[in-house]
C-alpha positions as CSV (number, residue, x, y, z in Angstrom):
1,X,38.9,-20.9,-3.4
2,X,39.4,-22.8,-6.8
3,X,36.8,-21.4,-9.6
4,X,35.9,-24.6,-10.9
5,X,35.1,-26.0,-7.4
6,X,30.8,-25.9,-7.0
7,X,29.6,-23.4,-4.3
8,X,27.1,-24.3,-1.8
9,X,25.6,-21.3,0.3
10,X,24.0,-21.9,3.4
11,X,21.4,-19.6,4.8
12,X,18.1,-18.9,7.2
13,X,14.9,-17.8,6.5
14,X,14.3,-15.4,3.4
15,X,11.5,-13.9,4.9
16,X,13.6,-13.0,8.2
17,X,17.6,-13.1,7.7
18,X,19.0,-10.0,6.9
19,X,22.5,-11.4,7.2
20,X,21.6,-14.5,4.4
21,X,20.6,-11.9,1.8
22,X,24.0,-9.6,1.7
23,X,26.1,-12.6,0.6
24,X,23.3,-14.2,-1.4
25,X,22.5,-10.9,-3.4
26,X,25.9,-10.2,-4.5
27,X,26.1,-13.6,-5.7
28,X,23.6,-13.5,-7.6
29,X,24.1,-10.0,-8.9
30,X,27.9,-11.2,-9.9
31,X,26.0,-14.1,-12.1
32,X,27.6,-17.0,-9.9
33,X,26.2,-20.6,-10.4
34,X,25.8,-21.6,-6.7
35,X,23.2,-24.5,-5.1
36,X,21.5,-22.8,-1.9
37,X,20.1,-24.5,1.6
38,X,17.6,-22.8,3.4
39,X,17.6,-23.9,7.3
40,X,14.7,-22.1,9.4
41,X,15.4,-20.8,12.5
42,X,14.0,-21.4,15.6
43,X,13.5,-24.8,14.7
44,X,13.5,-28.1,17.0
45,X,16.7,-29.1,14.7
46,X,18.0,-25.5,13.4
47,X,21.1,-25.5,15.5
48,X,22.2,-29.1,14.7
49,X,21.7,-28.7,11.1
50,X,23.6,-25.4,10.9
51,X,25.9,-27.5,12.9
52,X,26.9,-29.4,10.6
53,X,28.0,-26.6,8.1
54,X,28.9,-23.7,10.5
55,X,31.5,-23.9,13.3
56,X,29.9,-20.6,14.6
57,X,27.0,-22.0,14.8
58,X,24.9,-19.2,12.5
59,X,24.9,-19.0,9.1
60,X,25.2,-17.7,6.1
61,X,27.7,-20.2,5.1
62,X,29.4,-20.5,2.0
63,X,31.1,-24.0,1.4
64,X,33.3,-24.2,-1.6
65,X,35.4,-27.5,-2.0
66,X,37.7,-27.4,1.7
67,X,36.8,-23.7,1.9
68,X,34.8,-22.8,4.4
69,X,33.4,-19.2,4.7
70,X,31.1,-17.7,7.8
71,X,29.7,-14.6,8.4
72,X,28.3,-12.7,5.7
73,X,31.1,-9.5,4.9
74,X,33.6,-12.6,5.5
75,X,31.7,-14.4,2.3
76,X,31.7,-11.1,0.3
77,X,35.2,-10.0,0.4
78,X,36.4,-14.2,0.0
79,X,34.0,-13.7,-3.2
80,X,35.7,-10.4,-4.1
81,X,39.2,-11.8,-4.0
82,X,38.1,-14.8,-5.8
83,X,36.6,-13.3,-8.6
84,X,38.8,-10.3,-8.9
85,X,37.0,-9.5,-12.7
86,X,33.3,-9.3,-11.1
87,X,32.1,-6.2,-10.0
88,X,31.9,-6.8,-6.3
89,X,32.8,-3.7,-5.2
90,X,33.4,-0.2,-7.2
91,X,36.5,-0.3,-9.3
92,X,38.2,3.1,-8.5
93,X,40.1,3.1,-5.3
94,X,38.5,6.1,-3.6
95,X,34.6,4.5,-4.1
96,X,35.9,0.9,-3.2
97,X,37.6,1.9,-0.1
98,X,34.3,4.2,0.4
99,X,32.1,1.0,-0.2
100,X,34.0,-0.9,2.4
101,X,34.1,1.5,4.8
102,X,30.1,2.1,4.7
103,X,29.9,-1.6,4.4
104,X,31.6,-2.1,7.8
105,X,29.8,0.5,9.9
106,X,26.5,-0.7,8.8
107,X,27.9,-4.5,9.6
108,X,29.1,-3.1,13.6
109,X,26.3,-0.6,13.6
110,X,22.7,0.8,13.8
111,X,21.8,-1.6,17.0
112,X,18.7,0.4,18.0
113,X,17.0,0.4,14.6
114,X,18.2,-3.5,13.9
115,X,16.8,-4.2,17.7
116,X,13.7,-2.2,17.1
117,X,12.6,-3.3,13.6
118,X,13.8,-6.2,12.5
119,X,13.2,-7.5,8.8
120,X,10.0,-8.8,7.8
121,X,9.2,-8.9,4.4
122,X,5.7,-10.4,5.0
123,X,4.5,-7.5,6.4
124,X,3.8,-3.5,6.6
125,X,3.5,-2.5,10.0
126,X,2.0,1.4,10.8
127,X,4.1,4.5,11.6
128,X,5.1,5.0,15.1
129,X,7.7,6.6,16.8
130,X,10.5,4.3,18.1
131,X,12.7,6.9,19.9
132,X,15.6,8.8,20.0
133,X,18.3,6.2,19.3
134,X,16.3,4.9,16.2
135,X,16.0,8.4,14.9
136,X,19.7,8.8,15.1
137,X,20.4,5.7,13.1
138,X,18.0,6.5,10.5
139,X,19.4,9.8,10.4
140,X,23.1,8.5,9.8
141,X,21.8,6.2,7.2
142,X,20.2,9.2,4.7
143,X,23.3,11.0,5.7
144,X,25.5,8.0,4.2
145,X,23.2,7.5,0.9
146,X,22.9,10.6,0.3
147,X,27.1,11.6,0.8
148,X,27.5,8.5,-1.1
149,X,25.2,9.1,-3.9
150,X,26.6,12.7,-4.7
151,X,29.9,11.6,-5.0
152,X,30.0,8.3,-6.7
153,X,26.8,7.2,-8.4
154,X,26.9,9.1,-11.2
155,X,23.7,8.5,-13.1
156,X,23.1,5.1,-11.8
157,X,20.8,4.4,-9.1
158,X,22.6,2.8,-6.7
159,X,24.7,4.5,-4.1
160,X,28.0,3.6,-6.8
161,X,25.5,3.7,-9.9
162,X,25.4,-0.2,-10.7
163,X,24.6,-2.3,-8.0
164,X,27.8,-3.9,-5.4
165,X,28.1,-5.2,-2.1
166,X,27.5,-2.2,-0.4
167,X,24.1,-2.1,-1.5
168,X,23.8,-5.6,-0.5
169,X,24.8,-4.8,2.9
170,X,22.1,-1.8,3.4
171,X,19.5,-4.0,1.4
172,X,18.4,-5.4,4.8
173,X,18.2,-1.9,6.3
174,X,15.9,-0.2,3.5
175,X,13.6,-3.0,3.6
176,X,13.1,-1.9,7.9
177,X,12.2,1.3,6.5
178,X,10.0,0.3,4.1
179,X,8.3,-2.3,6.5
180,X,7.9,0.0,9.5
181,X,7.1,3.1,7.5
182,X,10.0,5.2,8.7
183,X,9.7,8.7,7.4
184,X,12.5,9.5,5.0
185,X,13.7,12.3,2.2
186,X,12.6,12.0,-1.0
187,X,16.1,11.4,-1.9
188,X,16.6,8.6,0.4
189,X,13.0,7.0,-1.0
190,X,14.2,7.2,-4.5
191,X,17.6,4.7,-4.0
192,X,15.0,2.4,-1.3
193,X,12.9,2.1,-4.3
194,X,15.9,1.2,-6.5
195,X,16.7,-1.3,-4.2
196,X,13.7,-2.7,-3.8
197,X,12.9,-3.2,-7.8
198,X,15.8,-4.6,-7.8
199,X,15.7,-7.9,-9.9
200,X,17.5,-10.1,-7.5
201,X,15.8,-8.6,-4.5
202,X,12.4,-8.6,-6.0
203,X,13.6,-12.9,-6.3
204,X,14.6,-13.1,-2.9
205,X,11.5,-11.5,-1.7
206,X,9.0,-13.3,-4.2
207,X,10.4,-17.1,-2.5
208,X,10.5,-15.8,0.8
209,X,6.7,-15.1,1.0
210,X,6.2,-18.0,-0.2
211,X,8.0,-19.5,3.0
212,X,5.4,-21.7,5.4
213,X,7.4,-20.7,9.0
214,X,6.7,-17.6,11.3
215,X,9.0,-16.8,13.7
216,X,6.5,-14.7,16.1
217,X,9.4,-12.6,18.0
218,X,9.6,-10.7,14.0
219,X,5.7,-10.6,14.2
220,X,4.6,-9.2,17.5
221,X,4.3,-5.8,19.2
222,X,3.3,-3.8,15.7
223,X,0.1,-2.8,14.1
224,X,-0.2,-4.5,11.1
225,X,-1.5,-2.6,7.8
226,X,-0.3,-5.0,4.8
227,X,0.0,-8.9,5.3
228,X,2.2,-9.0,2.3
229,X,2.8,-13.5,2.4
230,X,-0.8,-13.8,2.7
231,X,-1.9,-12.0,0.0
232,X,1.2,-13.8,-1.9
233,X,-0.3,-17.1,-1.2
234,X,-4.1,-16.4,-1.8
């Protein structure tokens, strides 16, 4: 990618796509001027308009001049090896290699808890207990933060201290736990409440309630306690 060529991201619901946000938060958190298109899903059209950007088929999508860049950990590291003088990821070798390697297993992992609670920002659904296989994600997810955060993050309160992609990439996953109350350690509560005062998140989150479509697949099968877009919109 050239840097004076004009990037265009591509990318779903803001209310629903966990995958749009990783790529779209570090952008934003590297300061990048970039135009965005939101395309619904579950659309009559949302296949033939992502179509026309995505040989895949999905998005996110970034399009920069000829470049064209799917999938969002695909995006990030393109963005990393363009911009080489951003802070993408942690700039000593042993907490960038760290922050990829937490980045990929979170990007091939944590099916049952991805499956079981998938990301709503519009609402706050009750406690409940969503077995065994969830439990043992969740529990491998403290287990990074809090390994992470005692070796690299310093003062700061991100899992490297200032935010980077790898918080971009569990972004998604602290939002489940806030939505579906998940019981966690103070500890793990603390860095989900970093995350989620986050500047650019609290951005991404203030548009996407303000989103008109409902995918009811995301809304079903949980008690509601918090309707979080309607009392947005009232």
């Amino acid at each position: 990618m050239k840097r004076n060529v004009a990037m265009h991201l591509i990318i779903a619901n803001k209310l629903y796509s966990s995958w749009s946000m990783r790529p779209w938060l570090v952008m934003r958190a590297i300061a990048l001027d970039f135009t965005e298109t939101v395309i619904p899903l579950r659309q009559p059209d949302s296949s033939e308009r992502i179509r026309e950007f995505s040989p895949s088929g999905k998005v996110p999508v970034l399009i920069s001049g000829d470049v064209v860049v799917w999938e969002s950990l695909a995006i990030i590291s393109c963005l990393a090896d363009r911009f080489p003088d951003k802070p993408v990821w942690p700039g000593r070798d042993a907490a960038r290699a760290h922050a990829k390697s937490i980045s990929m297993e979170m990007h091939g992992g944590f099916q049952a808890l991805r499956q079981a609670c998938p990301m709503n920002l519009g609402k706050r659904f009750a406690p409940r207990d969503f077995g065994e296989n969830v439990a043992a994600d969740v529990a491998r997810i403290e287990e990074i933060f809090m390994t992470t955060r005692e070796r690299f993050a310093g003062d700061g309160p991100f899992l490297f201290g200032d935010f980077c992609a790898a918080d971009a990439m569990f972004a998604p996953v602290v939002t489940r736990l806030d939505t579906y109350q998940i019981k966690v350690r103070p500890e793990t509560r603390a860095y989900m409440d970093a995350v989620l005062a986050y500047p650019e998140f609290v951005r991404w989150k203030r548009e996407a309630l303000k989103e008109p479509w409902t995918i009811h697949a995301y809304e079903e099968g949980h008690e509601v306690v918090a309707d979080l877009r309607a009392e947005a919109t009232a």
